[in-house]
C-alpha positions in Angstrom: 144.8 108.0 123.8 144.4 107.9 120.2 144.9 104.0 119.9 141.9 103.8 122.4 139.9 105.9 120.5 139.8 103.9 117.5 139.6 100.7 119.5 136.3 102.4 121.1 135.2 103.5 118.1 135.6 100.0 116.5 133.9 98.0 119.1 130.8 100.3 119.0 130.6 99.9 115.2 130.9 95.9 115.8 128.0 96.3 118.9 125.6 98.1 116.3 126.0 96.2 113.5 125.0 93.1 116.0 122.4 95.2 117.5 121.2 95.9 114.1 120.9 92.4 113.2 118.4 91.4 116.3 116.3 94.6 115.7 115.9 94.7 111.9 112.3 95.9 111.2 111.8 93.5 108.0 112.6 91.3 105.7 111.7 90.7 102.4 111.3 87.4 100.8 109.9 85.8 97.3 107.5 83.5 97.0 109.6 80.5 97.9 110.9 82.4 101.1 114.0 82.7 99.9 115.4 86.4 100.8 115.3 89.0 97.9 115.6 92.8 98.4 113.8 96.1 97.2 115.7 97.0 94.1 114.8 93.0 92.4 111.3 93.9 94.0 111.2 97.3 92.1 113.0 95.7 88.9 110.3 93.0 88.8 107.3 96.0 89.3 108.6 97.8 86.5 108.8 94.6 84.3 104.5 94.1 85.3 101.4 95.7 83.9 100.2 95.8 87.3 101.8 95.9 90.7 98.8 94.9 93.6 100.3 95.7 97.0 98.8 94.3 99.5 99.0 95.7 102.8 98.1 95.8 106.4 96.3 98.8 107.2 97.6 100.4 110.2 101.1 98.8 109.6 104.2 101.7 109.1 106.7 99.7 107.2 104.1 98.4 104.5 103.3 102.0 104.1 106.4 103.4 103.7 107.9 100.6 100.8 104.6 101.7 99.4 105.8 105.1 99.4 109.3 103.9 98.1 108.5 101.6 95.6 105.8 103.9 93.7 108.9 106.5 93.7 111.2 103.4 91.9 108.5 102.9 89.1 108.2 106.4 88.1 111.1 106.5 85.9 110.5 103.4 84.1 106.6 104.0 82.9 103.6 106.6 83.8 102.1 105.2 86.8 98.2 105.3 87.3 97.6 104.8 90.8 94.4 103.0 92.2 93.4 102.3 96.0 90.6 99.9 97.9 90.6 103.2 100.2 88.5 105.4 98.0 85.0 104.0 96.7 84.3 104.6 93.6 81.8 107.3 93.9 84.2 109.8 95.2 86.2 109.9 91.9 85.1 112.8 91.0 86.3 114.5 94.4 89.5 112.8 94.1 90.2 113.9 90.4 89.0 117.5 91.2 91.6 117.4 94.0 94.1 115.8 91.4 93.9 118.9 88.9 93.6 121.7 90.9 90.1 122.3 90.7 89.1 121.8 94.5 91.6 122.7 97.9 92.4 120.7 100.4 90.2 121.4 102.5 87.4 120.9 100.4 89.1 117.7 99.8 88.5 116.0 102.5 85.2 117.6 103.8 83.6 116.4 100.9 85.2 112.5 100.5 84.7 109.7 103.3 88.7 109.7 104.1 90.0 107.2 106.4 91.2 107.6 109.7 94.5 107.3 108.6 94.5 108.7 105.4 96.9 112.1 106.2 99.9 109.5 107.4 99.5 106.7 104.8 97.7 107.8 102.1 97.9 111.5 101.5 101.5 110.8 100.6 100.5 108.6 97.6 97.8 111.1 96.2 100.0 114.2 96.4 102.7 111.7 94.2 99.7 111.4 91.8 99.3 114.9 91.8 102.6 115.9 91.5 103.6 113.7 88.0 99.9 114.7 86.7 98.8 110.4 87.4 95.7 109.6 87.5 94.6 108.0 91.4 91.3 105.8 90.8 88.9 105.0 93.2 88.4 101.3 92.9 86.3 100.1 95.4 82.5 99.7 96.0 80.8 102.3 98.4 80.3 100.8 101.3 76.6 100.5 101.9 76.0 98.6 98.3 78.4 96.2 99.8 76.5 95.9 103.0 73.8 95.3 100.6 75.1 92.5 99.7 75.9 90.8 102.6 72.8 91.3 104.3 70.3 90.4 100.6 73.0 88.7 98.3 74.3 89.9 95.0 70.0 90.1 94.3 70.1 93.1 96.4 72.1 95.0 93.6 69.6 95.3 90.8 67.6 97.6 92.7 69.7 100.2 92.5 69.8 102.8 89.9 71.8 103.2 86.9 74.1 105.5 88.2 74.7 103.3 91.5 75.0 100.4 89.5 78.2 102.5 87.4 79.8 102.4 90.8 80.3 98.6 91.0 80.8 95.6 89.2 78.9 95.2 86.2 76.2 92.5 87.1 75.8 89.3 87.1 78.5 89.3 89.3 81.3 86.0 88.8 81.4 84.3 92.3 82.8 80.9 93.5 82.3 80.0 96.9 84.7 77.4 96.9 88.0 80.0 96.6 90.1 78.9 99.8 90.2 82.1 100.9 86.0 82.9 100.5 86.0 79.7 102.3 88.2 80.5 105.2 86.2 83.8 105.9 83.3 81.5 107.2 85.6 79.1 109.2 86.9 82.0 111.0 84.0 83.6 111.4 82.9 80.4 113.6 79.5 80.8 115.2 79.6 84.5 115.4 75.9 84.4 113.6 76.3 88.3 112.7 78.7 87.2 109.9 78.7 83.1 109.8 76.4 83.3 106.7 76.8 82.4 103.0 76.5 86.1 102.1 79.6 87.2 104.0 82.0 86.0 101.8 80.1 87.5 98.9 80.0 90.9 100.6 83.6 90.3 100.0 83.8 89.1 96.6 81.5 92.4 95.0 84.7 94.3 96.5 87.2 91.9 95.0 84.9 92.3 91.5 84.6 95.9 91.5 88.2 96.8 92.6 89.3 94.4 89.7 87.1 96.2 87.4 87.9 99.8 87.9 91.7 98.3 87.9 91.1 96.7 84.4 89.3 99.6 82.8 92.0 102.5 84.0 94.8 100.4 82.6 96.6 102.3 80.2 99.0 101.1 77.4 102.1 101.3 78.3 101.7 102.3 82.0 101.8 100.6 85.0 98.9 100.4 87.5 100.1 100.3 91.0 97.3 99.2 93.7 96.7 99.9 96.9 94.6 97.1 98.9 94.5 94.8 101.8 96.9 92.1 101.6 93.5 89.3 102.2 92.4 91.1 98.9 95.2 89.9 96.8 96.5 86.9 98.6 97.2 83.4 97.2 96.0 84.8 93.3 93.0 85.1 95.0 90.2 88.2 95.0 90.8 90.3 92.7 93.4 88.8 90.9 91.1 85.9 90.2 88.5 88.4 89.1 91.0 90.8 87.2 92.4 87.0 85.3 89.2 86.6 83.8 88.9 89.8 82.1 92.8 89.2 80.7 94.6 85.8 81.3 97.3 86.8 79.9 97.7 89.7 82.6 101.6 90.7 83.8 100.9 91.4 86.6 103.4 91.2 90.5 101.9 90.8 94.1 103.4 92.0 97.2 101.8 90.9 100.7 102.5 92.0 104.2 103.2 89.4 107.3 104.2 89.7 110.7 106.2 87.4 112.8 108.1 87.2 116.1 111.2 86.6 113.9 111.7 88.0 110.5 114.8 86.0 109.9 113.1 83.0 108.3 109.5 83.1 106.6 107.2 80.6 108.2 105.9 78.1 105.9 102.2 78.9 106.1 103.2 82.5 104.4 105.4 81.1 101.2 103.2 81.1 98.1 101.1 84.2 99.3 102.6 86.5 96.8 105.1 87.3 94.5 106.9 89.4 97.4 106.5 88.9 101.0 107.4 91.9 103.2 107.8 90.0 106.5 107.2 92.4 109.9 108.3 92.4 113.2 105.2 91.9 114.9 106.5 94.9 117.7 106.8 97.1 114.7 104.7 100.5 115.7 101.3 100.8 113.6 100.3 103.6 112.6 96.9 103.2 114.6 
């Protein structure tokens, strides 16, 4: 009876480590797609000025190595963290929140949260406000980028001085011919709501402005850990191509988020996108 135990008991271990092996929610890759794990990933953050995460959105396993990996880097360094999520108006909310001075409650009544911000991002600010780090608000309200994509970059020096502190300084750098501005037309097609020459620039005053509320939070010896969507960040493009030109000699480590049918082997069209490459099963739950 016994001997049959353990044989059970052995040849369930065997079926779940098999099991395991078709099911396995990720796997994460370097820039070569070679395989790599999260402790050289973490080891290489800690080595970096800044760490740009790039992320899908609504995707639970990019959300949670978030999660992880800003937990890895606090004993190394103070951390300042920064997200494409909040616009840089609401900073004053958000540091209010961050020391105490507001609740909760009047939190998030008074900042335009997203949808999802109580299951991926509350978890980052209440890490911020735990260790006393400063959270920044990187990216350009909204409406001045809609600005831009329906009057060009000349559509921001209308707007007063205190607007203007919310963005990019101006002139703003912008070349069209970055693959990735590029490719934002070509898939746009012939939708004519976005097929115009002022989309991708409606893109590049985020890219700008997140790069420059990155580069001006930096702290000496600290590291600045990003939060932003993975097309922000891609290929050294966006706002690392904005954030080299303020500091070439920037050490700085991207990390990008795919899906595939089989994370087992990194399809070529995703090697080269980042430092790291956090491959997903594409039938991974999202989080919306």
């Amino acid at each position: 009876m016994f001997r049959n135990l353990i044989s059970l008991l052995l040849l369930l271990m065997f079926y779940m480590d098999v099991q395991g092996q078709k099911v396995t929610p990720y796997v994460i890759y370097d820039g070569n797609g070679k395989k790599t794990d999260f402790q050289k990933m973490a080891i290489k953050g800690k080595q970096a000025e800044i760490v740009l995460f790039g992320e899908f959105h609504n995707n639970a396993i990019a959300h949670w190595l978030q999660h992880e990996l800003v937990k890895a880097l606090i004993p190394e360094k103070p951390l300042v963290l920064g997200a494409e999520m909040f616009e840089a108006d609401q900073q004053n909310v958000l540091s209010l929140f961050l020391s105490d001075s507001i609740d909760e409650k009047t939190f998030k009544d008074s900042c335009r949260l997203w949808p999802n911000y109580d299951t991926d991002y509350a978890p980052l600010v209440k890490i911020a406000k735990a260790n006393k780090f400063p959270f920044i608000a990187t990216n350009i309200p909204r409406k001045y980028a809609g600005k831009v994509f329906k009057g060009g970059f000349e559509s921001l020096y209308e707007l007063s001085d205190l607007e203007k502190s919310w963005i990019a300084p101006l002139p703003v750098d912008y070349d069209p011919e970055l693959p990735g501005y590029k490719n934002m037309l070509t898939m746009m097609g012939n939708d004519p709501a976005h097929a115009n020459p002022n989309f991708p620039k409606a893109q590049a005053i985020k890219d700008a402005t997140m790069a420059y509320f990155i580069s001006s939070n930096m702290k000496p010896n600290s590291i600045f850990f990003h939060f932003n969507g993975a097309y922000h960040t891609d290929n050294d493009e966006g706002i690392i191509w904005y954030l080299k030109r303020r500091k070439p000699d920037l050490k700085y480590v991207t990390i990008t988020t795919v899906t595939q049918k089989n994370v087992h082997k990194l399809e070529p069209e995703h090697k080269g996108r980042a430092h790291f490459i956090i491959c997903v099963d594409e039938d991974m739950t999202n989080t919306y």
